[in-house]
C-alpha positions as CSV (number, residue, x, y, z in Angstrom):
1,X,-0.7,-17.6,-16.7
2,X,-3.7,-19.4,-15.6
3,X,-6.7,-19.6,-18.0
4,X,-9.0,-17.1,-16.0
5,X,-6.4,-14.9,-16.4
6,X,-6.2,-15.5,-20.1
7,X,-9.6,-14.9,-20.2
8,X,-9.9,-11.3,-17.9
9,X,-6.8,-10.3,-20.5
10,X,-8.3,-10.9,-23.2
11,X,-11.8,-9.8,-22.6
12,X,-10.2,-6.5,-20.8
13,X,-8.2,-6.0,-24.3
14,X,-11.0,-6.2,-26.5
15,X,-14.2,-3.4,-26.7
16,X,-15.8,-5.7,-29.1
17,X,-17.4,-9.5,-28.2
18,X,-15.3,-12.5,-28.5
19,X,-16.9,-15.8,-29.3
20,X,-16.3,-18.7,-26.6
21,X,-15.1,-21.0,-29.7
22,X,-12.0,-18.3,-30.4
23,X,-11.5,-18.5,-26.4
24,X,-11.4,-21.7,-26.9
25,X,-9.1,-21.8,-29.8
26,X,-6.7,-19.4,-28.8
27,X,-5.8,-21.0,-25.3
28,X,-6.3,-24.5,-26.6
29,X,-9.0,-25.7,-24.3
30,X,-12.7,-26.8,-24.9
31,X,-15.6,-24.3,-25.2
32,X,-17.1,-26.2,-21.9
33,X,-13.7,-25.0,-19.9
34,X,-14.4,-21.6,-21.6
35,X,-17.6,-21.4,-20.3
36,X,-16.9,-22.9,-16.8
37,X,-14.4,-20.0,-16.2
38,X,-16.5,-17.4,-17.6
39,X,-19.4,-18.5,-15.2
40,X,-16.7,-18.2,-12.1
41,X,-15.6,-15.0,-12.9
42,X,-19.5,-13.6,-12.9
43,X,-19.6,-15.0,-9.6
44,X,-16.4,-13.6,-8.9
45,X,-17.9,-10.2,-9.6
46,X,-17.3,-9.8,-13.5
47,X,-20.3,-8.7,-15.3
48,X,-20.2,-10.6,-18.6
49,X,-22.5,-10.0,-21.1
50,X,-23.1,-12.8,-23.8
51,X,-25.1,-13.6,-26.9
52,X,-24.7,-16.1,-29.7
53,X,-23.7,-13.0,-32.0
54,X,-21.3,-11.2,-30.3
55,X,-19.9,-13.8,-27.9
56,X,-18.6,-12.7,-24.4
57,X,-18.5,-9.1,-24.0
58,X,-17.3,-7.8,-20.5
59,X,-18.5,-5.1,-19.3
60,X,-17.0,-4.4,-15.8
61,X,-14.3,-5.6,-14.0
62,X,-14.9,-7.3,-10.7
63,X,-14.2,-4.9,-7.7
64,X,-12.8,-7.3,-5.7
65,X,-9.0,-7.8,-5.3
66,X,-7.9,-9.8,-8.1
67,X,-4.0,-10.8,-9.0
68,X,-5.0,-11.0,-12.8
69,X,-6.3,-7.3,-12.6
70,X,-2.8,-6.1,-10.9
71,X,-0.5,-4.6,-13.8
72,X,3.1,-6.1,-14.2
73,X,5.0,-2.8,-13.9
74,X,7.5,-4.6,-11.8
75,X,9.8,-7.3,-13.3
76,X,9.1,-10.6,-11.9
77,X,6.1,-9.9,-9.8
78,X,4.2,-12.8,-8.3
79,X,0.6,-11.3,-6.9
80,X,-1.2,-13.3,-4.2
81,X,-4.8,-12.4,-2.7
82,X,-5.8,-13.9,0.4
83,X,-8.8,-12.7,2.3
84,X,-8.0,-13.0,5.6
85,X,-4.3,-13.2,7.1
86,X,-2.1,-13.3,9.9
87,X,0.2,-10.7,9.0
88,X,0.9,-9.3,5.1
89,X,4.9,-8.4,5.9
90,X,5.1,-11.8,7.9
91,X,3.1,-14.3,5.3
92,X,5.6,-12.5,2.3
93,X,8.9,-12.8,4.2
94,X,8.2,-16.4,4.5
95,X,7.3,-16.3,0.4
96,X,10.9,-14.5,-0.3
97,X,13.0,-17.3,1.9
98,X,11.6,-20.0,-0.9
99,X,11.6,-17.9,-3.8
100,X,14.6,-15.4,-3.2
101,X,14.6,-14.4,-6.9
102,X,10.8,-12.9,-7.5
103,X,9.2,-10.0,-6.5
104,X,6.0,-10.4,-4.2
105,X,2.9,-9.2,-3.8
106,X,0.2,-10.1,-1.3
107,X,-3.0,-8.4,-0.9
108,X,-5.9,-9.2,2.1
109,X,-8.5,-8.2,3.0
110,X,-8.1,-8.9,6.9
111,X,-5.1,-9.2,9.0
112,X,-5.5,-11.1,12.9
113,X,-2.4,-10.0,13.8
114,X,-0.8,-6.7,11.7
115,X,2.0,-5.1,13.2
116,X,3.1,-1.3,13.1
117,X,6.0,0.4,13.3
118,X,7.9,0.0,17.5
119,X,6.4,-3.3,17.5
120,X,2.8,-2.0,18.1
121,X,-0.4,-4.0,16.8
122,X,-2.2,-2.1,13.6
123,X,-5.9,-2.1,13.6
124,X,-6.8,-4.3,10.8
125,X,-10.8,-5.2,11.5
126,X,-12.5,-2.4,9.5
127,X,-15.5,-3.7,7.8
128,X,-13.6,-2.1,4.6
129,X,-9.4,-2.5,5.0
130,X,-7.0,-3.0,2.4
131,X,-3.6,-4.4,3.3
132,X,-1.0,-5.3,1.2
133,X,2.7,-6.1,1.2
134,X,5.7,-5.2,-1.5
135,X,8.7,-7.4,-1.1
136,X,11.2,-5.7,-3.3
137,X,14.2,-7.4,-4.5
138,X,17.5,-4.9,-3.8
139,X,20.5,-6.7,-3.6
140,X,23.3,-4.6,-4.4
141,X,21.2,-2.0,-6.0
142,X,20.8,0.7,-2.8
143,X,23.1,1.4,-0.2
144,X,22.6,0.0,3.5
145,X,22.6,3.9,5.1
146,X,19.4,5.0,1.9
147,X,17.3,1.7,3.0
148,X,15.3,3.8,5.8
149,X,13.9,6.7,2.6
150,X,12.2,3.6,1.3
151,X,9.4,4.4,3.8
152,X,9.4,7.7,2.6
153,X,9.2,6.7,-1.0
154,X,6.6,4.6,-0.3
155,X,4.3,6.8,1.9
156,X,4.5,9.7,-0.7
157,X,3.6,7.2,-3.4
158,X,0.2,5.9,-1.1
159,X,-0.5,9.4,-0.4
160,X,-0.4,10.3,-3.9
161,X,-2.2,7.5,-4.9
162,X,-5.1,8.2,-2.5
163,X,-5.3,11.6,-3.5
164,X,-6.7,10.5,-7.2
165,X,-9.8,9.4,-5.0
166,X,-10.0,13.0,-2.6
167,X,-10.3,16.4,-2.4
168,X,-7.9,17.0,0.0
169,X,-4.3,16.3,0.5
170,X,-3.4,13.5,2.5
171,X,-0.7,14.1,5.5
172,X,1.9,12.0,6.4
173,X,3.4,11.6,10.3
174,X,6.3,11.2,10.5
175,X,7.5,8.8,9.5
176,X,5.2,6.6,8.2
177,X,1.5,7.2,8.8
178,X,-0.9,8.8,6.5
179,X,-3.4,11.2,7.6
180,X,-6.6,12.0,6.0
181,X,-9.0,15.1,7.6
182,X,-7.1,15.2,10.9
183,X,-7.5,11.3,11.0
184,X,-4.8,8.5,10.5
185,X,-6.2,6.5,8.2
186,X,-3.4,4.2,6.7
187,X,0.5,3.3,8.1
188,X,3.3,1.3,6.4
189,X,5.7,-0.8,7.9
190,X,9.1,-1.0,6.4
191,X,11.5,-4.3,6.9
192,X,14.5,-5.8,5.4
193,X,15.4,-9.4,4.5
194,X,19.2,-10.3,4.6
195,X,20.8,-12.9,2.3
196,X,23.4,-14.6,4.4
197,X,25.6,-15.9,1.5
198,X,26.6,-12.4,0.5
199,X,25.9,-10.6,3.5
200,X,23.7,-8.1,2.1
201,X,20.2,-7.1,1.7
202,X,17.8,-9.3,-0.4
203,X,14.4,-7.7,-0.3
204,X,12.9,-4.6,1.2
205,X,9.5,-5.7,2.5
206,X,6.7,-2.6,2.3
207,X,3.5,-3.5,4.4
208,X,0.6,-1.0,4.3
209,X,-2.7,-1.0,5.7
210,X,-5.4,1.0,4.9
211,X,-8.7,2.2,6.7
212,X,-11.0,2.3,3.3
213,X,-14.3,2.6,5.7
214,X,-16.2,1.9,8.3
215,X,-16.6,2.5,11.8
216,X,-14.8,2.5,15.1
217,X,-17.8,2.8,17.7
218,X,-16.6,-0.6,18.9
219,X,-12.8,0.1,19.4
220,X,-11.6,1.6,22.5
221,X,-11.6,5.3,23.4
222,X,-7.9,5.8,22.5
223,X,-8.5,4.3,19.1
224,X,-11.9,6.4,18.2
225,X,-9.7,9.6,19.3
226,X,-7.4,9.1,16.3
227,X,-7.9,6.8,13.6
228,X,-10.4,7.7,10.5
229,X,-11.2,6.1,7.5
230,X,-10.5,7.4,3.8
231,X,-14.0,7.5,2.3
232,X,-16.5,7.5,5.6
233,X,-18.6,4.4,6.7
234,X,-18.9,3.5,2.9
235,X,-16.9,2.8,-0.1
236,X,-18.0,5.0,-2.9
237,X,-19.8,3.1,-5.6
238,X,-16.9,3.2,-8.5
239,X,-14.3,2.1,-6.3
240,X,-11.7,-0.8,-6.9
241,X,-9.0,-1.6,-4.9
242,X,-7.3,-3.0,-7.5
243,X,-7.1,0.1,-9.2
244,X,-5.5,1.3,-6.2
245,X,-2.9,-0.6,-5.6
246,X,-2.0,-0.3,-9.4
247,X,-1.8,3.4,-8.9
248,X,0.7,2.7,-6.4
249,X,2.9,0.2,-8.2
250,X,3.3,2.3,-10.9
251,X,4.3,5.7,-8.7
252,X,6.5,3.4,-6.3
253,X,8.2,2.3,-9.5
254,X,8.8,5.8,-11.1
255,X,10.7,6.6,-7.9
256,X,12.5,3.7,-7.2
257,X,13.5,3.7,-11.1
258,X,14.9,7.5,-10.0
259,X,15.8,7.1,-6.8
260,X,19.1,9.1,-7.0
261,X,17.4,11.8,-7.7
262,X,15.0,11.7,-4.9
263,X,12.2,12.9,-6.4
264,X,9.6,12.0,-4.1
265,X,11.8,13.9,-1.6
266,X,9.8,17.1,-2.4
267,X,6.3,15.5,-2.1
268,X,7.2,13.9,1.1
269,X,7.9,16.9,2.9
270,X,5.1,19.0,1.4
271,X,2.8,16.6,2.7
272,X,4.7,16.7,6.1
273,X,2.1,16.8,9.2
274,X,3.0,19.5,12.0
275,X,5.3,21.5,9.4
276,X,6.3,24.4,11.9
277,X,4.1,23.5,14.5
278,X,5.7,23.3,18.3
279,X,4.9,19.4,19.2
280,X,6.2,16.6,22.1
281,X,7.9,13.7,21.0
282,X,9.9,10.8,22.5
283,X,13.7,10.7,21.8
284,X,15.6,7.4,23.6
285,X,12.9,7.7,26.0
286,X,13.2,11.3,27.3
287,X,10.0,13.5,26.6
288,X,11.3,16.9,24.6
289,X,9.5,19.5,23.0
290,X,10.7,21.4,19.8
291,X,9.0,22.5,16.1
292,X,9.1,20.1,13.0
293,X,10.8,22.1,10.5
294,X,11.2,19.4,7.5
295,X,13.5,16.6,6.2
296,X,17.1,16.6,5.6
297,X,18.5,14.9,2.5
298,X,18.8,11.6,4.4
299,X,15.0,11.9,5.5
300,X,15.6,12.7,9.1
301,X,13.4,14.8,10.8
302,X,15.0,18.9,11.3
303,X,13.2,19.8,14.6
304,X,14.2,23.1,16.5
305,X,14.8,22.8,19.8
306,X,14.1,25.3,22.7
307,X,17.5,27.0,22.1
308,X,16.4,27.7,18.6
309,X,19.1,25.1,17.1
310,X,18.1,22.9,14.6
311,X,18.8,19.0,15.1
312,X,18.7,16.3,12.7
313,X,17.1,13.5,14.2
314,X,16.3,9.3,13.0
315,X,16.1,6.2,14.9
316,X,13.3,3.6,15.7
317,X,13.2,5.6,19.2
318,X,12.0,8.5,17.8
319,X,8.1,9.1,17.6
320,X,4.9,11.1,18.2
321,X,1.9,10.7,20.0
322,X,-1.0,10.8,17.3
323,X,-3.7,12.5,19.6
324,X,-1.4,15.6,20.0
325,X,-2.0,16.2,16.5
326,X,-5.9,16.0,16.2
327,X,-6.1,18.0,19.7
328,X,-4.0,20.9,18.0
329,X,-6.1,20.7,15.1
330,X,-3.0,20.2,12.6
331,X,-4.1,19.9,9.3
Protein backbone atom coordinates (compact mmCIF):
# COMPACT_ATOMS: atom_id res chain seq x y z
CA UNK A 1 0.00 0.00 0.00
CA UNK A 2 1.35 3.25 -1.04
CA UNK A 3 1.98 5.93 1.57
CA UNK A 4 -1.05 8.29 0.42
CA UNK A 5 -2.98 5.44 0.97
CA UNK A 6 -1.60 4.93 4.48
CA UNK A 7 -2.25 8.25 5.06
CA UNK A 8 -6.28 8.57 3.68
CA UNK A 9 -6.61 5.16 6.02
CA UNK A 10 -5.46 6.38 8.64
CA UNK A 11 -6.84 9.82 8.79
CA UNK A 12 -10.42 8.17 7.49
CA UNK A 13 -10.00 5.79 10.74
CA UNK A 14 -9.47 8.34 13.22
CA UNK A 15 -12.23 11.31 14.38
CA UNK A 16 -9.56 12.85 16.43
CA UNK A 17 -6.12 14.80 14.91
CA UNK A 18 -3.04 12.86 14.30
CA UNK A 19 0.22 14.63 14.52
CA UNK A 20 2.56 14.56 11.22
CA UNK A 21 5.51 13.12 13.57
CA UNK A 22 3.14 9.81 14.45
CA UNK A 23 2.47 9.79 10.49
CA UNK A 24 5.71 9.81 10.26
CA UNK A 25 6.60 7.28 12.81
CA UNK A 26 4.15 4.77 12.10
CA UNK A 27 4.93 4.43 8.19
CA UNK A 28 8.60 5.01 8.77
CA UNK A 29 9.12 8.00 6.65
CA UNK A 30 10.21 11.75 7.36
CA UNK A 31 7.75 14.36 8.60
CA UNK A 32 8.78 16.30 5.16
CA UNK A 33 7.28 13.10 3.06
CA UNK A 34 4.35 13.40 5.48
CA UNK A 35 3.71 16.65 4.64
CA UNK A 36 4.37 16.38 0.89
CA UNK A 37 1.52 13.76 0.67
CA UNK A 38 -0.74 15.60 2.83
CA UNK A 39 -0.40 18.74 0.55
CA UNK A 40 -1.24 16.35 -2.65
CA UNK A 41 -4.12 14.97 -1.38
CA UNK A 42 -5.67 18.74 -0.56
CA UNK A 43 -5.07 19.27 -4.02
CA UNK A 44 -6.41 16.08 -4.86
CA UNK A 45 -9.58 17.26 -3.21
CA UNK A 46 -9.08 16.20 0.52
CA UNK A 47 -9.91 18.96 2.91
CA UNK A 48 -7.35 18.61 5.68
CA UNK A 49 -7.44 20.59 8.45
CA UNK A 50 -4.22 21.11 10.57
CA UNK A 51 -2.77 22.87 13.61
CA UNK A 52 0.25 22.34 15.80
CA UNK A 53 -2.15 20.90 18.56
CA UNK A 54 -4.23 18.58 17.07
CA UNK A 55 -2.15 17.61 13.99
CA UNK A 56 -3.90 16.64 10.65
CA UNK A 57 -7.52 16.30 11.01
CA UNK A 58 -9.54 15.38 7.75
CA UNK A 59 -12.49 16.48 7.40
CA UNK A 60 -13.87 15.34 3.90
CA UNK A 61 -12.98 12.91 1.64
CA UNK A 62 -12.03 13.98 -1.94
CA UNK A 63 -15.07 13.39 -4.38
CA UNK A 64 -13.09 12.36 -6.99
CA UNK A 65 -12.54 8.71 -7.92
CA UNK A 66 -9.84 7.44 -5.77
CA UNK A 67 -8.56 3.63 -5.61
CA UNK A 68 -7.57 4.20 -1.79
CA UNK A 69 -11.28 5.28 -1.09
CA UNK A 70 -12.58 1.85 -2.88
CA UNK A 71 -13.28 -0.84 0.01
CA UNK A 72 -11.65 -4.37 -0.35
CA UNK A 73 -14.80 -6.44 -0.15
CA UNK A 74 -13.37 -8.56 -2.87
CA UNK A 75 -10.33 -10.82 -2.26
CA UNK A 76 -7.42 -9.72 -4.22
CA UNK A 77 -8.71 -6.62 -5.82
CA UNK A 78 -6.35 -4.29 -7.66
CA UNK A 79 -8.27 -0.78 -8.24
CA UNK A 80 -7.00 1.52 -11.06
CA UNK A 81 -8.39 5.11 -11.91
CA UNK A 82 -7.69 6.53 -15.19
CA UNK A 83 -9.48 9.68 -16.41
CA UNK A 84 -9.80 9.23 -19.71
CA UNK A 85 -9.82 5.68 -21.62
CA UNK A 86 -10.20 3.84 -24.65
CA UNK A 87 -12.47 1.27 -23.52
CA UNK A 88 -12.88 0.12 -19.50
CA UNK A 89 -13.80 -3.89 -20.51
CA UNK A 90 -10.91 -3.61 -23.19
CA UNK A 91 -7.99 -1.72 -21.03
CA UNK A 92 -8.96 -4.67 -18.02
CA UNK A 93 -8.89 -7.73 -20.28
CA UNK A 94 -5.49 -6.72 -21.31
CA UNK A 95 -4.77 -6.22 -17.23
CA UNK A 96 -6.20 -10.02 -16.51
CA UNK A 97 -3.88 -11.67 -19.53
CA UNK A 98 -0.67 -10.42 -17.24
CA UNK A 99 -1.99 -10.87 -14.01
CA UNK A 100 -4.41 -13.95 -14.34
CA UNK A 101 -4.65 -14.39 -10.54
CA UNK A 102 -6.11 -10.76 -9.24
CA UNK A 103 -9.29 -9.29 -9.33
CA UNK A 104 -9.52 -5.87 -11.26
CA UNK A 105 -10.95 -2.88 -11.08
CA UNK A 106 -10.70 0.19 -13.40
CA UNK A 107 -12.64 3.29 -13.02
CA UNK A 108 -12.70 6.48 -15.77
CA UNK A 109 -13.97 9.13 -16.15
CA UNK A 110 -14.13 9.13 -20.11
CA UNK A 111 -14.13 6.39 -22.52
CA UNK A 112 -13.23 7.37 -26.67
CA UNK A 113 -14.28 4.30 -27.71
CA UNK A 114 -17.04 2.30 -25.14
CA UNK A 115 -18.79 -0.45 -26.55
CA UNK A 116 -22.41 -1.84 -25.74
CA UNK A 117 -23.92 -4.83 -25.95
CA UNK A 118 -24.36 -6.23 -30.31
CA UNK A 119 -21.25 -4.55 -30.83
CA UNK A 120 -22.87 -0.96 -30.71
CA UNK A 121 -20.77 2.23 -29.48
CA UNK A 122 -21.97 3.48 -25.79
CA UNK A 123 -22.12 7.17 -25.36
CA UNK A 124 -19.41 7.91 -23.06
CA UNK A 125 -18.92 12.05 -23.44
CA UNK A 126 -21.28 13.34 -20.73
CA UNK A 127 -19.74 16.19 -19.02
CA UNK A 128 -20.47 13.90 -15.78
CA UNK A 129 -20.00 9.81 -16.66
CA UNK A 130 -18.80 7.21 -14.55
CA UNK A 131 -17.44 4.00 -16.18
CA UNK A 132 -16.05 1.23 -14.60
CA UNK A 133 -15.03 -2.33 -15.26
CA UNK A 134 -15.22 -5.66 -12.76
CA UNK A 135 -13.03 -8.48 -13.99
CA UNK A 136 -14.03 -11.29 -11.78
CA UNK A 137 -11.98 -14.29 -11.37
CA UNK A 138 -14.43 -17.64 -11.82
CA UNK A 139 -12.53 -20.48 -12.77
CA UNK A 140 -14.35 -23.51 -11.92
CA UNK A 141 -16.57 -21.73 -9.55
CA UNK A 142 -19.96 -21.18 -12.02
CA UNK A 143 -21.04 -23.28 -14.63
CA UNK A 144 -20.62 -22.32 -18.44
CA UNK A 145 -24.72 -22.39 -19.16
CA UNK A 146 -25.21 -19.66 -15.45
CA UNK A 147 -22.43 -17.21 -17.02
CA UNK A 148 -25.12 -15.12 -18.99
CA UNK A 149 -27.36 -14.24 -15.14
CA UNK A 150 -24.09 -12.50 -14.34
CA UNK A 151 -25.57 -9.49 -16.26
CA UNK A 152 -28.50 -9.86 -14.36
CA UNK A 153 -26.70 -9.93 -11.14
CA UNK A 154 -24.98 -7.15 -11.88
CA UNK A 155 -27.69 -4.77 -13.31
CA UNK A 156 -29.88 -5.42 -10.13
CA UNK A 157 -26.93 -4.63 -8.02
CA UNK A 158 -26.39 -1.00 -10.07
CA UNK A 159 -29.96 -0.47 -9.94
CA UNK A 160 -30.07 -0.99 -6.32
CA UNK A 161 -27.15 0.90 -5.78
CA UNK A 162 -28.49 3.99 -7.65
CA UNK A 163 -31.61 3.86 -5.89
CA UNK A 164 -29.76 4.89 -2.43
CA UNK A 165 -29.39 8.31 -4.44
CA UNK A 166 -33.41 8.44 -5.88
CA UNK A 167 -36.81 8.59 -5.29
CA UNK A 168 -37.77 6.35 -7.79
CA UNK A 169 -37.04 2.92 -8.85
CA UNK A 170 -34.68 2.41 -11.50
CA UNK A 171 -35.80 0.06 -14.60
CA UNK A 172 -33.89 -2.31 -16.24
CA UNK A 173 -34.33 -3.32 -20.33
CA UNK A 174 -33.82 -6.22 -20.94
CA UNK A 175 -31.23 -7.32 -20.63
CA UNK A 176 -28.86 -5.05 -19.59
CA UNK A 177 -29.82 -1.33 -19.61
CA UNK A 178 -30.95 0.73 -16.73
CA UNK A 179 -33.59 3.09 -16.93
CA UNK A 180 -34.15 6.08 -14.85
CA UNK A 181 -37.71 8.37 -15.50
CA UNK A 182 -38.40 6.85 -18.84
CA UNK A 183 -34.65 7.58 -19.78
CA UNK A 184 -31.73 4.97 -20.22
CA UNK A 185 -29.31 6.32 -18.24
CA UNK A 186 -26.59 3.50 -17.66
CA UNK A 187 -25.90 -0.12 -19.63
CA UNK A 188 -23.41 -2.97 -18.74
CA UNK A 189 -21.57 -5.05 -20.88
CA UNK A 190 -20.88 -8.47 -19.91
CA UNK A 191 -17.72 -10.59 -21.42
CA UNK A 192 -15.74 -13.61 -20.63
CA UNK A 193 -12.01 -14.35 -20.57
CA UNK A 194 -10.91 -18.06 -21.38
CA UNK A 195 -7.78 -19.69 -19.85
CA UNK A 196 -6.50 -21.97 -22.65
CA UNK A 197 -4.51 -24.28 -20.34
CA UNK A 198 -7.62 -25.64 -18.71
CA UNK A 199 -10.11 -24.76 -21.14
CA UNK A 200 -12.30 -22.94 -19.00
CA UNK A 201 -13.40 -19.62 -18.00
CA UNK A 202 -10.90 -17.26 -16.18
CA UNK A 203 -12.59 -13.97 -15.44
CA UNK A 204 -16.03 -12.53 -16.13
CA UNK A 205 -15.42 -8.94 -17.17
CA UNK A 206 -18.51 -6.41 -15.98
CA UNK A 207 -18.27 -3.01 -17.84
CA UNK A 208 -20.81 -0.28 -16.84
CA UNK A 209 -21.28 3.12 -17.88
CA UNK A 210 -23.19 5.51 -16.31
CA UNK A 211 -24.86 8.94 -17.42
CA UNK A 212 -24.40 10.81 -13.86
CA UNK A 213 -25.33 14.32 -15.74
CA UNK A 214 -25.34 16.57 -18.12
CA UNK A 215 -26.68 17.24 -21.35
CA UNK A 216 -27.34 15.89 -24.79
CA UNK A 217 -28.33 19.08 -26.87
CA UNK A 218 -25.26 18.28 -28.96
CA UNK A 219 -25.93 14.44 -29.72
CA UNK A 220 -27.95 13.54 -32.49
CA UNK A 221 -31.77 13.33 -32.55
CA UNK A 222 -31.94 9.54 -32.02
CA UNK A 223 -29.67 9.91 -29.02
CA UNK A 224 -31.74 12.97 -27.27
CA UNK A 225 -35.00 10.69 -27.86
CA UNK A 226 -33.69 8.20 -25.40
CA UNK A 227 -30.92 8.55 -23.21
CA UNK A 228 -31.15 10.62 -19.70
CA UNK A 229 -28.99 11.18 -17.06
CA UNK A 230 -29.38 10.03 -13.28
CA UNK A 231 -29.34 13.31 -11.35
CA UNK A 232 -30.23 16.20 -14.27
CA UNK A 233 -27.51 18.63 -15.76
CA UNK A 234 -25.81 18.58 -12.30
CA UNK A 235 -24.39 16.34 -9.71
CA UNK A 236 -25.92 16.96 -6.41
CA UNK A 237 -23.60 18.57 -4.02
CA UNK A 238 -22.85 15.39 -1.50
CA UNK A 239 -22.19 13.11 -4.20
CA UNK A 240 -19.04 10.69 -4.52
CA UNK A 241 -18.60 8.29 -7.00
CA UNK A 242 -16.58 6.45 -4.95
CA UNK A 243 -19.21 5.85 -2.64
CA UNK A 244 -21.05 4.53 -5.50
CA UNK A 245 -19.16 2.10 -6.74
CA UNK A 246 -18.58 0.78 -3.19
CA UNK A 247 -22.27 0.37 -2.86
CA UNK A 248 -22.07 -1.77 -5.69
CA UNK A 249 -19.08 -3.93 -4.77
CA UNK A 250 -20.47 -4.76 -1.75
CA UNK A 251 -24.27 -5.78 -3.24
CA UNK A 252 -22.50 -7.54 -6.31
CA UNK A 253 -20.63 -9.51 -3.62
CA UNK A 254 -23.58 -10.52 -1.43
CA UNK A 255 -25.03 -12.13 -4.54
CA UNK A 256 -22.28 -13.62 -6.13
CA UNK A 257 -21.34 -15.05 -2.41
CA UNK A 258 -25.18 -16.60 -2.88
CA UNK A 259 -25.53 -17.16 -6.10
CA UNK A 260 -27.29 -20.59 -5.93
CA UNK A 261 -29.85 -19.19 -4.45
CA UNK A 262 -30.41 -16.41 -6.87
CA UNK A 263 -31.45 -13.95 -4.88
CA UNK A 264 -31.18 -11.06 -6.93
CA UNK A 265 -33.52 -13.12 -9.26
CA UNK A 266 -36.51 -11.42 -7.51
CA UNK A 267 -35.16 -7.83 -7.82
CA UNK A 268 -34.32 -8.29 -11.27
CA UNK A 269 -37.62 -8.94 -12.50
CA UNK A 270 -39.46 -6.54 -10.22
CA UNK A 271 -37.53 -3.92 -11.78
CA UNK A 272 -38.22 -5.43 -15.32
CA UNK A 273 -39.13 -2.60 -17.97
CA UNK A 274 -42.37 -3.34 -20.15
CA UNK A 275 -43.69 -6.09 -17.49
CA UNK A 276 -46.96 -6.96 -19.40
CA UNK A 277 -46.79 -4.45 -21.86
CA UNK A 278 -47.32 -5.64 -25.74
CA UNK A 279 -43.78 -4.53 -27.44
CA UNK A 280 -41.71 -5.30 -30.95
CA UNK A 281 -38.50 -6.88 -30.74
CA UNK A 282 -35.97 -8.46 -33.05
CA UNK A 283 -35.52 -12.35 -32.84
CA UNK A 284 -32.65 -13.76 -35.55
CA UNK A 285 -33.52 -10.88 -37.44
CA UNK A 286 -37.34 -11.26 -38.00
CA UNK A 287 -39.49 -8.41 -36.46
CA UNK A 288 -42.30 -10.07 -33.97
CA UNK A 289 -44.58 -8.70 -31.61
CA UNK A 290 -45.61 -10.29 -28.24
CA UNK A 291 -45.93 -9.12 -24.19
CA UNK A 292 -42.96 -9.36 -21.78
CA UNK A 293 -44.18 -11.47 -19.07
CA UNK A 294 -40.87 -11.98 -16.80
CA UNK A 295 -37.77 -14.21 -16.46
CA UNK A 296 -37.52 -17.81 -16.26
CA UNK A 297 -35.06 -19.43 -13.75
CA UNK A 298 -32.26 -19.23 -16.41
CA UNK A 299 -33.01 -15.36 -16.89
CA UNK A 300 -34.55 -15.68 -20.28
CA UNK A 301 -37.07 -13.46 -21.27
CA UNK A 302 -41.07 -15.29 -21.00
CA UNK A 303 -42.78 -13.27 -23.89
CA UNK A 304 -46.32 -14.26 -25.06
CA UNK A 305 -46.80 -14.48 -28.42
CA UNK A 306 -49.86 -13.70 -30.57
CA UNK A 307 -51.25 -17.28 -30.04
CA UNK A 308 -51.25 -16.53 -26.32
CA UNK A 309 -48.23 -19.21 -25.84
CA UNK A 310 -45.58 -18.29 -23.75
CA UNK A 311 -41.88 -18.72 -25.15
CA UNK A 312 -38.66 -18.67 -23.40
CA UNK A 313 -36.37 -16.70 -25.22
CA UNK A 314 -32.10 -15.72 -24.93
CA UNK A 315 -29.48 -15.07 -27.38
CA UNK A 316 -27.26 -12.02 -28.37
CA UNK A 317 -30.00 -11.70 -31.35
CA UNK A 318 -32.58 -10.90 -29.27
CA UNK A 319 -33.31 -7.11 -28.50
CA UNK A 320 -35.53 -4.02 -28.27
CA UNK A 321 -35.64 -0.83 -29.68
CA UNK A 322 -35.30 1.81 -26.71
CA UNK A 323 -37.55 4.59 -28.28
CA UNK A 324 -40.62 2.09 -28.25
CA UNK A 325 -40.44 2.27 -24.70
CA UNK A 326 -40.32 6.16 -23.96
CA UNK A 327 -43.07 6.62 -26.86
CA UNK A 328 -45.37 4.15 -24.83
CA UNK A 329 -44.71 5.94 -21.87
CA UNK A 330 -43.54 2.62 -19.95
CA UNK A 331 -42.50 3.41 -16.64
Amino acid sequence: MSLRSQIIQRLTESSQGISGQKLADEFNVSRNAIWKTIQQLKEDGYQIESDRVNGYRLEEVSKQIDPALIKPVLPDLVTEYQPVVTSTNDLAKEYIIAHPRDNYLLMADKQTAGRGRRGKSFQSDLSRGLYFTLAYKIGTHLPVEQLPLVTLLAATSMAQSLEEYLPEEVKIKWVNDLFYQQRKVAGILTEVTMDLESASTSHIVIGIGLNLAGAFQEQDEAVQQVAGTIFGEQLPEDFNPNDLINLFLAQFNYYFSHFNEKRFMTEYEKRLLGLNYQLDYSLDGRQETGIIRGIDQDGHLLMENKYGVIESLYGTDLSFTSAQFIKKGIK
